[in-house]
N, C-alpha and C positions, 0 to 999 in steps of 0.2 A: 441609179438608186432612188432617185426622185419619182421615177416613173412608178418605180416597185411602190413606193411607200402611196403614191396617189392610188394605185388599182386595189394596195388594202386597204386603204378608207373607202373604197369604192363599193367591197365587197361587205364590208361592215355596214355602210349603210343600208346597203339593200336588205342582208340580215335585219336591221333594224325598222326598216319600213316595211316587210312582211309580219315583223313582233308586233309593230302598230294598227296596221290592218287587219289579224287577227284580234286584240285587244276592242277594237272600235266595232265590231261586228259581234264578241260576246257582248259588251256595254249596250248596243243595239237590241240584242236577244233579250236581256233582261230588263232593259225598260218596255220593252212592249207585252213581256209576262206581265211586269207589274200593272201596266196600265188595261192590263186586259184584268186583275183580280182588283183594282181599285173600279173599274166601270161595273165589273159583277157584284163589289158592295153597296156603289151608289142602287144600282138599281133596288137590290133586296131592303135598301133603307128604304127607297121608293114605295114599294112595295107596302114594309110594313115602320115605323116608326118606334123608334125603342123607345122604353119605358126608364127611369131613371134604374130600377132596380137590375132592369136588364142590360146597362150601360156600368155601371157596378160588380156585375157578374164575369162581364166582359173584360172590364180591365183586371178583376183579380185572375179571369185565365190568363189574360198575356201576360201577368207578372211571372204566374206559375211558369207558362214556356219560356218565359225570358229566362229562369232561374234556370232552368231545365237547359235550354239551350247554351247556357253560361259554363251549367257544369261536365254536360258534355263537351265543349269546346276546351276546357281546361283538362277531359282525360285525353283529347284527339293532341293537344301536345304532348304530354307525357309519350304517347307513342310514337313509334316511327313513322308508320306509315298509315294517314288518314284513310285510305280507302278501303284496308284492311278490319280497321274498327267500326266503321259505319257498315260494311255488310257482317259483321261481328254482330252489332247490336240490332238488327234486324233478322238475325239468324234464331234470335231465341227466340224472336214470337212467328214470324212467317221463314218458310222454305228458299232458303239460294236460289238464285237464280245459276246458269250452266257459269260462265261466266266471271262471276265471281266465288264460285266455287273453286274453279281452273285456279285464278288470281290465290285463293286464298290458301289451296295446295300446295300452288307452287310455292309459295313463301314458308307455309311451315316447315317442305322441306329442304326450303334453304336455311333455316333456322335451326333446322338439324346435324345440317351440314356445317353450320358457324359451331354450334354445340362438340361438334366429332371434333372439330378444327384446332378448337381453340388453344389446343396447349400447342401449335405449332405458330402460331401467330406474335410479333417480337412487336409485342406491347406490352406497357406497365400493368402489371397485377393489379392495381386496383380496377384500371378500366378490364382487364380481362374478367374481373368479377363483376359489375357491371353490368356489361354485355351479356356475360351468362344470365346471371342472373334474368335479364330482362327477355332474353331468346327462352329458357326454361318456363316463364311466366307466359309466352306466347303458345308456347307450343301445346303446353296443358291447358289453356284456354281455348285454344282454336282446333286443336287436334281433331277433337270428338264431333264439330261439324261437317266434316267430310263425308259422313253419310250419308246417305239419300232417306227421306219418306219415313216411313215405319220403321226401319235399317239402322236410322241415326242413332237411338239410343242403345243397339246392341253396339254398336262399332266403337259409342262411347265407351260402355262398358267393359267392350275388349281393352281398350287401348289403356285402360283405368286398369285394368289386373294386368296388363303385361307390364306396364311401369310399378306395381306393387310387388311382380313375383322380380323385377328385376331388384328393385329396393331389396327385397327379401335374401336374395341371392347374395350382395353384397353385403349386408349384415351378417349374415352368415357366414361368408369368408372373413370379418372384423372378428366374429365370435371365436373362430376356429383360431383365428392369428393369437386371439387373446387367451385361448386355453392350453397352448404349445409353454412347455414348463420354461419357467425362467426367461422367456424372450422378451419378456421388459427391463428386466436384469441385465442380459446380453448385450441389444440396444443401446443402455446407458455405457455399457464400457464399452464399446466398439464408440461410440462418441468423442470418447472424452480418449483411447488413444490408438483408435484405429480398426480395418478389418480383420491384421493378422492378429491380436493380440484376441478379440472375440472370435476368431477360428480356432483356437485352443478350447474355449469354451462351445463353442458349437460341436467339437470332438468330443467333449467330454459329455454333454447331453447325451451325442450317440450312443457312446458309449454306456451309459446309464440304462437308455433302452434295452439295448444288446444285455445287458447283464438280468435287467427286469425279469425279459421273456424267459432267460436260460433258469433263474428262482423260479418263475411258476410252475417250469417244466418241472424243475427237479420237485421242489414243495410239493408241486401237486399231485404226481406222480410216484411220488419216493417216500417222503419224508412224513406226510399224511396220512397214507393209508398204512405204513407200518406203524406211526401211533396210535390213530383208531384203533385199527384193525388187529394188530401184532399182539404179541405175550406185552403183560404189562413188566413194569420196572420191577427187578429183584426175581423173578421167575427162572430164568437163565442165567450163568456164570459168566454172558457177555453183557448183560444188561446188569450186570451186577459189582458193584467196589470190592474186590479182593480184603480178607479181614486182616491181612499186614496195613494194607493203605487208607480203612475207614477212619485212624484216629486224628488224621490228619487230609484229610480228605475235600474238607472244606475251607480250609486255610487259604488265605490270599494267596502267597508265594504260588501255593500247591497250583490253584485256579489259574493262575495268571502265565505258570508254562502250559498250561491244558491239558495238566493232569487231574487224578481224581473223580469228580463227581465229572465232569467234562468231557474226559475223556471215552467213558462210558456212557457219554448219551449219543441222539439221533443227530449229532452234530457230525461223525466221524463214521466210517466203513464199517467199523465190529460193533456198530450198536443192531444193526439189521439182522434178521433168522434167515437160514435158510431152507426155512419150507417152503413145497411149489407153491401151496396154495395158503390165504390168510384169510379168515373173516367168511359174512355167512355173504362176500361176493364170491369167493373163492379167487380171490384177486394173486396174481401169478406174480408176487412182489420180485424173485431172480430176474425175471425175466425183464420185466419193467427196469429195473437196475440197470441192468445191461443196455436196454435200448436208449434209457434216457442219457447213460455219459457215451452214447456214440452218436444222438441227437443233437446233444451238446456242439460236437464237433462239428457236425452237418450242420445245422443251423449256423453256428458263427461262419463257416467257410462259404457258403451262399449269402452270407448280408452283407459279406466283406466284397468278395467278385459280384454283386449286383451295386454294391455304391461306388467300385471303381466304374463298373460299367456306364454306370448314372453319370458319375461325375468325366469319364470321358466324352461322351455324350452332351454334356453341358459345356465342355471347357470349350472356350475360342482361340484360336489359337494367334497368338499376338503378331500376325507378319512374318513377313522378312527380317531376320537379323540385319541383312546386309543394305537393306533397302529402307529409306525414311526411316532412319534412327532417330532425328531430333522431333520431327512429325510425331513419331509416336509419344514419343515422352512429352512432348509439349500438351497435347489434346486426350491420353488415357493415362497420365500420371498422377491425374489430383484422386483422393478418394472424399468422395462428397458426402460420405455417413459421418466425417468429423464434425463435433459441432461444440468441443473445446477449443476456446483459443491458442492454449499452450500449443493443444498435439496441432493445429492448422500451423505456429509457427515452423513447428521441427518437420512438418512436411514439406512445406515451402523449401526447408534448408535440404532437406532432401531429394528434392529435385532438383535444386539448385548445385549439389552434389554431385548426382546424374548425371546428370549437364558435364561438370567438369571431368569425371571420370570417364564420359564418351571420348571425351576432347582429347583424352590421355593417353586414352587404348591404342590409338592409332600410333600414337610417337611412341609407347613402350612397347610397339611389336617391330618398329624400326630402331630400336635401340639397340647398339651395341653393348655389351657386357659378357661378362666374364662365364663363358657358359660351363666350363670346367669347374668353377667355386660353388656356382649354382648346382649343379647336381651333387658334388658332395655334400654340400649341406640338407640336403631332399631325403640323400642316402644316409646322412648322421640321424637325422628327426626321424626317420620309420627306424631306422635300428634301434632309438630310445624309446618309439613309441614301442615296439615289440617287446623289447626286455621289460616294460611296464604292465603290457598284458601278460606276459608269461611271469611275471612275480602276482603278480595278483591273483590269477589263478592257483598258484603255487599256495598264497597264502591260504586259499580258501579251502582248499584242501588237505592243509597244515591243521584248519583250525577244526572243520567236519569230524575229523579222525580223532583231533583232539576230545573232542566235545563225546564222543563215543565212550571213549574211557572215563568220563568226568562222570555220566551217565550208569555207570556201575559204582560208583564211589560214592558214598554213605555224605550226608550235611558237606553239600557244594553250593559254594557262595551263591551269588547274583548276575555276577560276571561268568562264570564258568559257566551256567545253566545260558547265557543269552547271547555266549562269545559272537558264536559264527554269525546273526544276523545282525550284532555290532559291526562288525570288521565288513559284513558287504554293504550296509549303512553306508560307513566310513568310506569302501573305496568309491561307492557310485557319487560320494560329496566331491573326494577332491579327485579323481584321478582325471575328470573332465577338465577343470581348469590348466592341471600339468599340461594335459596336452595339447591345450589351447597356446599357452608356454612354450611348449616344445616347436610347435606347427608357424611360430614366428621366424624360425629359421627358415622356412621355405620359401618365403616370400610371394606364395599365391595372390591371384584374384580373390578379393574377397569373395566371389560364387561359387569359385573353386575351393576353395580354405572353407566356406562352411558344409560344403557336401565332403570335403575330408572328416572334419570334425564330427560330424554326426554320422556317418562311418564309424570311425573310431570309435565314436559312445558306445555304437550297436553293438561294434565287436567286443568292447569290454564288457557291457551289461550278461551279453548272448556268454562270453567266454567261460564271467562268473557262474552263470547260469550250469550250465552244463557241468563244469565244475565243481556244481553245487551233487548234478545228480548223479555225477559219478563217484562222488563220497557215498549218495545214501545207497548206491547200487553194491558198493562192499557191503557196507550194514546190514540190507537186506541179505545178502549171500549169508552173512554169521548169521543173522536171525533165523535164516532157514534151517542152519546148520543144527542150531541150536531146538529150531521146533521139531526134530528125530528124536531128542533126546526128552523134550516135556510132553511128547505126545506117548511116550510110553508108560511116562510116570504115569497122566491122568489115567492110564488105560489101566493097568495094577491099581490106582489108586480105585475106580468105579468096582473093580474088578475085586478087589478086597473085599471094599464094603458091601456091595451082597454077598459074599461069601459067610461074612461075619456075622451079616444080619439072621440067613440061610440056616447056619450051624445052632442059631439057640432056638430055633422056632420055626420046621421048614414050610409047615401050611400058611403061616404068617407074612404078609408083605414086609419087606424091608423097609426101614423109615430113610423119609428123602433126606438127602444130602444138601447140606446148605448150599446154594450156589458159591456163596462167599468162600467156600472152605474148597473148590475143585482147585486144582494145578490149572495153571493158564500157560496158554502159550505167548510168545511176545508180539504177535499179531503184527505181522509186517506192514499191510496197509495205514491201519492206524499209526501207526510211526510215522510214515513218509506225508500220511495228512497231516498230522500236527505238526511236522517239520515246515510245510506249507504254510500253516496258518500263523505259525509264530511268524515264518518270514514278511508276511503281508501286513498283519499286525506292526511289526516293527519300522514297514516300510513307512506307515501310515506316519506312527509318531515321528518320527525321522524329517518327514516330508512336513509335517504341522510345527515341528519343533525351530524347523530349521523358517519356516515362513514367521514363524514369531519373535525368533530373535536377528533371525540374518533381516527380516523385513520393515517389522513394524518398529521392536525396539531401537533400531536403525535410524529410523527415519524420526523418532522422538527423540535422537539423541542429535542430529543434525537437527532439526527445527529450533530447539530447547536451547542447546547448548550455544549454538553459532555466534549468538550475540556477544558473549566472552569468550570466545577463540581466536589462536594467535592467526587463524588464517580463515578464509572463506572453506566452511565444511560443505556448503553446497555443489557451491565450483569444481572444490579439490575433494582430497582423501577425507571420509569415505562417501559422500555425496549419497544422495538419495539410492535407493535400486532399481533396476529397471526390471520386467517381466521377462524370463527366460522360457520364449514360448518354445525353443528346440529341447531345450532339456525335460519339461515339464511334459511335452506330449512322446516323449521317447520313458517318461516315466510311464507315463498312462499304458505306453506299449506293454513296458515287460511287466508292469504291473499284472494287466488282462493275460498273458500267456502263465504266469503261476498260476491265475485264476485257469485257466483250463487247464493244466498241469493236474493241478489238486483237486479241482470240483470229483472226479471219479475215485478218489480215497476220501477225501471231505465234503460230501455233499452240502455242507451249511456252509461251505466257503465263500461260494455264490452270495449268499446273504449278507455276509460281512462284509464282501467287495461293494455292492449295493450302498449299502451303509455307507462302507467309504467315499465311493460316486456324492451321495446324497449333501454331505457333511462338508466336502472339497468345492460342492460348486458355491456354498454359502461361505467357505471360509476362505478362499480364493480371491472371491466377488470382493468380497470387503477389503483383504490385505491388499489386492490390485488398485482398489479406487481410494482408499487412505494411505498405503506408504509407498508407494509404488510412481512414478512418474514414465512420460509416456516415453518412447526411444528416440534416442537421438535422431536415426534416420528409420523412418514411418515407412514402411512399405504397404502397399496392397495386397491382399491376399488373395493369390488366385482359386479361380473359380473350383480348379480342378485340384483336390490333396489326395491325390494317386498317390504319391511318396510316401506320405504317412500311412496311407494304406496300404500300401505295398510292402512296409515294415510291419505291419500288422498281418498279414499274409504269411509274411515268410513266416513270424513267430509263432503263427498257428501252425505251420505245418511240424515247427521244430518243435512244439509243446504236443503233437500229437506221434512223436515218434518214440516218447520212454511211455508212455500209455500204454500204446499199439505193442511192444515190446513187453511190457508185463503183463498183458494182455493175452498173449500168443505164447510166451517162454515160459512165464513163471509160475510153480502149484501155488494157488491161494493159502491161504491159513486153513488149520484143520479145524478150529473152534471158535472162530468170528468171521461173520458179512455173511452176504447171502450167497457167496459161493463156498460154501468151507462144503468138502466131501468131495469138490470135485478133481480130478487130475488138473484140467485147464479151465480157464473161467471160459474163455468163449464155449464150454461144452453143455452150459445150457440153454444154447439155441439148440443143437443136436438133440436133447432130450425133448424138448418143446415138440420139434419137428414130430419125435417119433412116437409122441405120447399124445398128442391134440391134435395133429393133423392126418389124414387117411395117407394111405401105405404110395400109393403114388406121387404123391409132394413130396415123401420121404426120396423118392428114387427121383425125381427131380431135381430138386438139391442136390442128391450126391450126385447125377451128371453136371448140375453147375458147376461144383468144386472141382472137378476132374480136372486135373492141370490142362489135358488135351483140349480143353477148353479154356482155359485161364491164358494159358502164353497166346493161342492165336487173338482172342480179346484184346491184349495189353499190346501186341505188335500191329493190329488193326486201330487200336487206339494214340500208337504212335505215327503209323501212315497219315493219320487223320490230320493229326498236331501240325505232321510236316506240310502237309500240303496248304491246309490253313494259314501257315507260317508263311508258305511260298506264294501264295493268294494275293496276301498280305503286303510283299515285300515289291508283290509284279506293281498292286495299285500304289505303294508309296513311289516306285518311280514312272509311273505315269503323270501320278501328282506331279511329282522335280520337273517331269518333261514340261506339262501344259504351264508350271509356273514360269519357264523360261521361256516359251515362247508367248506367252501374254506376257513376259518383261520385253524380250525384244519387240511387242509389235509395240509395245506402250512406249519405247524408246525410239521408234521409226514415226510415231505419231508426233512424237514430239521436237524429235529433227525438218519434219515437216512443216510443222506450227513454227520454228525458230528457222527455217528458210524462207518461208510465205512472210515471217516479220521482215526479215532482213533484203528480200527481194521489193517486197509493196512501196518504199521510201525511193528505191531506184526507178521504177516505175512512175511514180507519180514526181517526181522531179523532169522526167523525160517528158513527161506529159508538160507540164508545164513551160519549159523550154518550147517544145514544139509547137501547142498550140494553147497560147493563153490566153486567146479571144471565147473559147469557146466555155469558159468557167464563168466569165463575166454574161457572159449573154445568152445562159440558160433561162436564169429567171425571169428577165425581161419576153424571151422567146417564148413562154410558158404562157405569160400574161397576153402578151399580145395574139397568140392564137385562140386565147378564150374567147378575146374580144373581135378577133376578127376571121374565126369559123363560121364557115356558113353553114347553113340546116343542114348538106347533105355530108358532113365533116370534112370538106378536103379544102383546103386551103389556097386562094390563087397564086398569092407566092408562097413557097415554103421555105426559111430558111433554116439552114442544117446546124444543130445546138450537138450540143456535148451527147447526146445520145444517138444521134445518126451519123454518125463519121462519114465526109466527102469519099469518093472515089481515089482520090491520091492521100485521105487522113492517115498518118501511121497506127489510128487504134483500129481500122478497118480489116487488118490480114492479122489479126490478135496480139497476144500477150506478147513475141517474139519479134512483132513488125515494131515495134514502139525504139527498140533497137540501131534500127536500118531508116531513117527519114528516106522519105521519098524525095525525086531528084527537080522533082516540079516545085518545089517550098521552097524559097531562098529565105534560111532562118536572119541571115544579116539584112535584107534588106528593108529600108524604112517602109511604114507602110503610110499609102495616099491618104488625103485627106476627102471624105464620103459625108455624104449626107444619108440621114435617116430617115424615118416617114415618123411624119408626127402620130398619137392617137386619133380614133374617131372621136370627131366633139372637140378636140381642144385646138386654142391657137399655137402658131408655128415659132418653136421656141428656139433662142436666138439669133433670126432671122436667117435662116440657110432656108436654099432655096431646095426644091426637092431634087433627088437624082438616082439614077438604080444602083449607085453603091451607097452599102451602108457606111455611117461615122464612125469615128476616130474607137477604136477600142471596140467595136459591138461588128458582130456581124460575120462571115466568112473572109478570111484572108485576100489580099487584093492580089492579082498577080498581072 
C-alpha cells in the first residue's frame, strides 16, 4: 500500500512539473513580446521626442483603452466561454477566420441542443431559467455569424424570420387556445376538482357545437327562406289563429303550453306551405325540409362515429391488469391539472384508497362466503329493479292517455295541461337514487355496481321514453281517424261558399274566405312537436330548479346554519353536494335524442336546445364552484369517453327509428307542413326526381330501389361487417399472443438477472479462497510494470496478476473451473517467506536481501 501511494505522488508530480514547464515557457513568450514592444518604443522616442501635448494625448488614449479593456473584461465574465466572445466581437467589424467559426458553430449548436434539453434536465427552475435564458441570449447573438462574406447578412436574415414565423406560430396556437368557448372556465373547475368533473363539461361544449351546426342547417335552410320568401302571416288557415282561439290567444297560460300565437308560427311543422316552389329563387322549400331532418341525422351520426374513432385513437391503453398493479397506480394515479388544495387532499385519499382496495381484491376473491345468499339477493334487486321499470312505464302511459282526454275538456287546470312532463320529471329525480338503494343488496365492485347503475338509468330514461312514444303513437292514430272526418267538412265548407257566392252573381268572383273562419284539421305533426317542446322545456326547469335548491340552497344552509346546530352539518346529514357527473351526462344523452326526435316536427326545437346548452354551461360553472365540493374519491378521466358515446349512438339510432316510421307509414296532414297532399312524405323525392331531373336519373333511381338490389346491398354489407369483425378478433389475439411471449421472455430475463445475482457472490468467494494473493498484487503489478517496461513493451520478468491466470489457476479453464481447484495448490499449506525486488531509485526497505521469490502476500503462490 505504501508502494501504491509513493507511485501516485510520483505520477502527480510529474503532472505537475510538465504544468510548470508549460507555465515558465508562456512567462518566457511573453516577456520577450514585451521587451521586444518596449525596445520598438524606446527607439521611436529615439527617433522623435514627444511634446507635452503629445504626452497628454497619449495618456488620455490609455485611459480610454484601459476603460475599454475593463469593460470588456467585465462582459468576458458574465460569459461562459471567453474565446467565443472575443471572436464575437471581432466578427462585427472584420470576417471569422475558418476556425473560429467551426469553434463558434459548434457551440451555438450545443446551445441549441441545451435549449431542446432543457426540460429534461433535474435541476432547480430557477437555474433552468437561467441557463435558458443565457443559451437563448447566445444563440440570437451568435447565430447570424455563421455566414460567410456578402452571405452573412442574408443568413442573418433568414434565421431572424424563422424565429419570428416560429414566435408567430405559437402565438397563434395561445390565440386559438384562447378563442375555444369557455376553456378558461373549464380550466378553473377542472383545478379546483378534477379531470372527470371538467369531462362533463367538455361533453357539454361538444355538445353545444353539435346542436349550433344542426340550428344553421335547419335556420338557414328551413326557417329562413320560408320567412322571407313564403306567404306572409294571416294569408293561409295554417299561418293563421282559428277565430274560436284569437280571444285568448295571447294569454300567458295559452303561450306557455305552446298554444295560440306559437303554435302557428315557424317554430312548429304546420307553419311551412307546401308549394314546390317559393320566391323569385324558386327555392324548392318540400324538398329542402326533407333533406335537412335526414341531414340532421347524418350529420349527428358521423361526429358521433368520428369522435369515438378520435377518441379510440387517442386512448392508451393502461397495461396489464394482471401485471404491476401497484407500479401503475403509484406513477399514473396523480392528476397534475389539480391546483385546489382541498381536491389534491381527496386525491391523495384516493389513491390511498386504491392502494387498499388492490390489497383487498385478492383476499375477497379467496374469500369464502355464502354463494347461495349471494345470488338470491342479486336475484331479489333486478326483480325490484324490474317491477320499478315496468311501473314507471305503466305510469307514463296512465298519464299520456290521461292528458288526451284532459285536452278535450273545456277550463283545465295547470296540473292537468303539465301532468305527463311532471311525473317523467319526477321519476328521472328519484327512481335513480331507489336504485342505487336497491343495488346495495348485491354487494358489487364498486366498477361493477357503477356500470350496473348507469345501465339501469339508461334503461329507465330509454323505457320512459319510448313509452312516451307509444302513448302519442295512439293519439296520432285518433287524430288520423279524426282528420277523415274535418277534411270533408272543410271540403263542403270551400265548396259551399262558392257555390253561394256563384248563385247571386255568377260573372263575379266570390269574396275570399277568412283564413280564421276555414275548418282545420288537428294537424298531427304539430302535436307530437309541441309534446317535445314542452317536454324539454320542463326538463330544463326541472334540471335549473332542482340545482337551486338541492345545490345552492343547500350548501347556504350548511355554511349558515352549522354554527347553531346540534351536530356537525358538514360532516353529517346533509353535508355539502357533490357533482353527479353520471347522472348529469346521461341527462345531456336523452336530452339530445328528444332533440333529434322533434327537430323534424319542431324545427325551432334545435334553437331552444341551444339556448339550453348556452345557459347550463354558465349556470352549471357557477353552482359547481360555489356549493358544490369536490368528491371524495377524485378520479382521472380517461382519455378515451367511448361510453358516453356509445350511449349517445345507441340513442341516435333509437331516436331515428319513430322518424324513420312516420316517415315511411304514415299520410301527413291534409292542410299543414310542407307535405300536406301527399300519400307519404318521402314522395317528394319521387316528384323531385320526376319533375327536375331528365328521364334517365328517373330510371336510375327506380333500379336503385329495386329490392333486387337493396337485399344483395344489405347482405354484401353484412359479409363486410363480419369479416371486419373477424379481422379484428384475428389481430386482438395476435396482440394476447406477442403480449405473452414478451411477458415470458421479460420473466426469463429476469430469472437470469436473479441467477447471475445469486451465482456472482459464490464465485467470487471461490475466488478468494483460492487465490487471494492475486487481488492484493494487482495494483502494485500495474505500477511496477509502468516503471519497469522497456521501450519495446515486454517485460523481463513478468509476473502473473489477477488478469493472466497461471497454467494450473482455477479462473484459467472458466467460469465452471472455479469449482474444481487444481491438484497442484495445496490451499492449506503455509506459504514461505520471499523476498521482493525493491523499486528503481529507491533504498532496500526493511533490510531483506534480494531473492527470485516474491514476499509475504504479493506475488504468485510458492509451491
Amino acid at each position: 500500500e505504501d508502494k501504491e501511494d509513493e507511485s501516485k505522488e510520483e505520477d502527480n508530480g510529474s503532472q505537475q512539473n510538465t504544468a510548470s514547464r508549460r507555465k515558465n515557457y508562456q512567462r518566457k513568450n511573453r516577456d520577450g513580446k514585451k521587451a521586444r514592444e518596449e525596445g520598438s518604443q524606446k527607439k521611436d522616442r529615439g527617433k522623435t521626442a514627444p511634446t507635452k501635448d503629445q504626452k497628454e494625448s497619449e495618456n488620455k488614449e490609455k485611459k480610454t483603452t484601459k476603460r475599454g479593456k475593463e469593460g470588456e473584461n467585465k462582459k468576458k465574465k458574465d460569459r461562459k466561454n471567453s474565446s467565443s466572445s472575443a471572436s464575437s466581437n471581432s466578427s462585427d467589424e472584420e470576417s471569422l477566420s475558418e476556425e473560429e467559426l467551426a469553434m463558434l458553430k459548434e457551440q451555438v449548436e450545443q446551445k441549441k441542443k441545451l435549449i431542446s434539453t432543457m426540460r429534461n434536465k433535474p435541476w432547480r427552475m430557477v437555474k433552468k431559467l437561467s441557463v435558458l435564458r443565457e443559451a437563448q441570449a447566445f444563440v440570437e447573438k451568435f447565430e447570424g455569424a455563421l455566414g460567410k462574406g456578402k452571405g452573412k447578412k442574408l443568413y442573418a436574415y433568414k434565421m431572424m424570420m424563422a424565429k419570428k414565423w416560429v414566435k408567430f406560430k405559437r402565438d397563434f396556437e395561445n390565440f386559438k387556445t384562447q378563442c375555444i368557448p369557455w376553456e378558461m372556465k373549464i380550466k378553473e373547475v377542472e383545478s379546483h376538482f378534477g379531470s372527470s368533473v371538467a369531462s362533463y363539461f367538455i361533453f357539454l361544449r361538444w355538445m353545444y357545437g353539435v346542436n349550433l351546426v344542426l340550428f344553421g342547417l335547419i335556420f338557414g335552410l328551413v326557417i329562413i327562406p320560408e320567412v322571407l320568401m313564403g306567404m306572409p302571416y294571416g294569408s293561409l288557415p295554417r299561418k293563421t289563429v282559428p277565430r274560436a282561439e284569437q280571444a285568448t290567444a295571447m294569454d300567458f297560460s295559452v303561450l306557455w303550453d305552446f298554444e295560440g300565437y306559437i303554435k302557428y308560427s315557424a317554430l312548429f311543422y304546420g307553419y311551412y306551405n307546401n308549394q314546390r316552389t317559393i320566391g323569385w329563387l324558386k327555392y324548392r322549400l318540400p324538398m329542402a325540409y326533407f333533406m335537412v331532418g335526414i341531414s340532421v341525422f347524418g350529420y349527428s351520426l358521423m361526429v358521433v362515429i368520428r369522435s369515438m374513432a378520435r377518441n379510440a385513437n387517442e386512448s392508451t391503453a393502461d397495461g396489464d391488469d394482471d401485471n404491476f398493479i401497484f407500479s401503475w397506480k403509484m406513477f399514473t394515479s396523480w392528476d397534475y391539472l389539480i391546483g385546489n388544495p382541498e381536491t389534491a387532499d381527496n386525491k391523495f385519499a384516493s389513491i390511498t384508497t386504491s392502494f387498499k382496495e388492490s390489497i383487498v381484491d385478492e383476499q375477497e376473491s379467496n374469500k369464502d362466503e355464502n354463494i347461495h345468499l349471494r345470488r338470491f339477493l342479486r336475484v331479489l334487486a333486478n326483480v325490484l329493479i324490474i317491477c320499478c321499470l315496468c311501473g314507471s312505464g305503466y305510469l307514463i302511459y296512465f298519464v299520456v292517455k290521461r292528458s288526451q282526454t284532459f285536452s278535450k275538456m273545456q277550463n283545465v287546470g295547470w296540473y292537468e295541461r303539465n301532468e305527463v312532463e311532471i311525473v317523467m320529471s319526477l321519476l328521472g329525480m328519484f327512481c335513480p337514487p331507489l336504485f342505487e338503494t336497491i343495488a346495495a343488496l348485491e354487494n358489487y365492485h364498486p366498477r361493477i355496481g357503477l356500470k350496473w347503475q348507469l345501465g339501469r338509468i339508461f334503461a329507465l330514461f330509454l323505457g320512459n321514453l319510448y313509452t312516451f312514444l307509444l302513448a302519442l303513437m295512439d293519439d296520432v292514430n285518433e287524430k288520423l281517424a279524426e282528420e277523415d272526418v274535418v277534411k270533408n267538412i272543410t271540403h263542403w265548407t270551400l265548396l259551399g261558399h262558392h257555390n253561394s257566392s256563384a248563385g247571386n252573381d255568377s260573372t263575379a268572383t266570390p269574396p275570399p274566405l277568412d283564413p280564421a273562419d276555414v275548418p282545420r284539421g288537428p294537424c298531427w305533426e304539430t302535436t307530437v312537436g309541441i309534446e317535445f317542446v314542452r317536454l324539454t322545456v320542463s326538463d330544463i326547469l326541472v334540471t335549473y330548479i332542482t340545482i337551486l335548491v338541492g345545490d345552492f340552497i343547500r350548501a347556504c344552509f350548511v355554511r349558515f346554519v352549522n354554527y347553531c346546530w346540534c351536530w356537525d352539518l358538514e360532516a353529517g346529514f346533509p353535508s355539502y353536494a357533490e357533482f353527479d357527473i353520471s347522472g348529469n351526462v346521461l341527462g345531456l344523452v336523452f336530452n339530445q335524442g328528444m332533440i333529434w326526435m322533434g327537430s323534424f316536427y319542431a324545427p325551432g326545437l334545435v334553437g331552444i336546445n341551444v339556448l339550453r346548452l348556452l345557459t347550463s354551461m354558465y349556470f352549471q360553472c357557477w353552482a359547481v364552484m360555489s356549493s358544490n365540493v369536490p368528491h371524495a374519491r377524485v378520479f382521472k378521466a380517461s382519455k378515451s369517453n367511448n361510453f358516453y358515446m356509445g350511449l349517445l349512438l345507441l340513442i341516435l339510432f333509437l331516436s331515428l327509428l319513430p322518424v324513420a316510421y312516420t316517415i315511411m307509414s304514415l299520410p301527413p296532414s291534409f292542410d299543414c307542413g310542407p307535405f300536406s297532399g301527399k300519400k307519404r312524405m318521402y314522395d317528394v323525392i319521387q316528384e323531385t326526381i320526376e319533375l327536375d331531373f331528365p328521364l334517365f336519373v328517373a330510371k336510375i333511381f327506380s333500379y336503385v330501389a329495386n329490392p333486387g338490389l337493396i337485399i344483395p346491398a344489405i347482405l354484401l354489407m353484412v359479409l363486410t361487417i363480419y369479416y371486419l369483425n373477424a379481422v379484428s378478433k384475428a389481430y386482438q389475439r395476435a396482440n394476447a399472443e406477442l403480449k405473452k411471449k414478451m411477458q415470458m421472455q421479460r420473466e426469463e430475463e429476469k430469472n437470469k438477472r436473479n441467477n447471475k445475482a445469486s451465482t456472482n457472490p459464490m464465485l467470487q468467494d471461490l475466488e478468494d479462497l483460492l487465490t487471494p494473493s492475486t487481488k492484493t498484487e494487482s495494483p502494485l503489478k500495474q505500477a511496477e510494470d509502468k516503471k519497469i517496461e522497456p521501450p519495446n513493451g515486454t517485460s523481463p520478468v513478468r509476473k502473473p496478476g489477477k488478469g493472466e491466470a497461471l497454467a494450473g489457476s482455477p479462473m484459467a479453464s472458466g467460469r465452471g473451473a472455479a469449482f474444481t481447484p487444481p491438484s497442484q495448490v495445496f490451499v492449506t499449506q503455509p506459504r514461505t517467506l520471499g523476498v521482493r525486488a525493491p523499486y528503481p531509485g529507491q533504498p532496500r526497505p526493511w533490510g531483506h536481501p534480494l531473492g527470485p521469490l516474491p514476499g509475504r502476500g504479493r506475488g504468485q503462490p510458492c509451491y
